[in-house]
C-alpha positions in Angstrom: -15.0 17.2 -57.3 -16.4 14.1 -56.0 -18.8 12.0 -58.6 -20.8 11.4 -55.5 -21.3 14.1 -54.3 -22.6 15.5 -58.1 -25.2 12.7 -57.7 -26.2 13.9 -54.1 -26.8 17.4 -56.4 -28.7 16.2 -58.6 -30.8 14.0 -56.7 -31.7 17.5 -55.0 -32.5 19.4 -58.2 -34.8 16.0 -58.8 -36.1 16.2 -55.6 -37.0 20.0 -56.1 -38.1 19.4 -59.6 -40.5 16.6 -58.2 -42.0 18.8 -55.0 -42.4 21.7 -57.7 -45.2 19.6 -59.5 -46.6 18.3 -57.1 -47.6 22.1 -55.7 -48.6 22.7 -59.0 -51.9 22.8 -59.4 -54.2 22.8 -62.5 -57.7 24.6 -63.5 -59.4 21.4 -63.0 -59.8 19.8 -59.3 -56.7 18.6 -58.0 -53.5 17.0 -60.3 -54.1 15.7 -63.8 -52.5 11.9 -63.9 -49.6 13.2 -66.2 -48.4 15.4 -63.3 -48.8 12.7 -60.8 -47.0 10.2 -63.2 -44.1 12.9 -63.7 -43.7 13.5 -59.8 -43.6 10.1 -59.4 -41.0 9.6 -62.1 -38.9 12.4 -60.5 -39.1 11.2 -57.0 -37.8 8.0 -58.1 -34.6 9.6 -60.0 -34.0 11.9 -57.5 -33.6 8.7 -54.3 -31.9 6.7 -56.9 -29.5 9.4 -57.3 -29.1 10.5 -53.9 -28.6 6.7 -53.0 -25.8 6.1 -55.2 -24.2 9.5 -54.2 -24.2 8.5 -50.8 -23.2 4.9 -51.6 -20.1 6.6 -53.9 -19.2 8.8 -51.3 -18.4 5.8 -48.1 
């Protein structure tokens, strides 16, 4: 198996893991900060990931 395309995977469960939070909604108005700040966080892993899968794979 290809180590790019295991990054391209994981920068999809990131991706997935990010979008989750972001629907998640708490009891209070909106998104608390931490789960903006964690979505962010994830979002950034997952296109750094997917980046240097698709820059492994050519």
């Amino acid at each position: 198996m290809d180590f790019g395309l295991v990054l391209l995977v994981l920068g999809g469960f990131l991706l997935g893991g990010a979008w989750s939070i972001w629907r998640a909604d708490s009891d209070t108005k909106g998104r608390t900060g931490p789960q903006v700040v964690f979505a962010v966080v994830l979002l950034v892993a997952a296109l750094l990931a997917s980046a240097s899968g698709v820059l492994r794979m050519v």
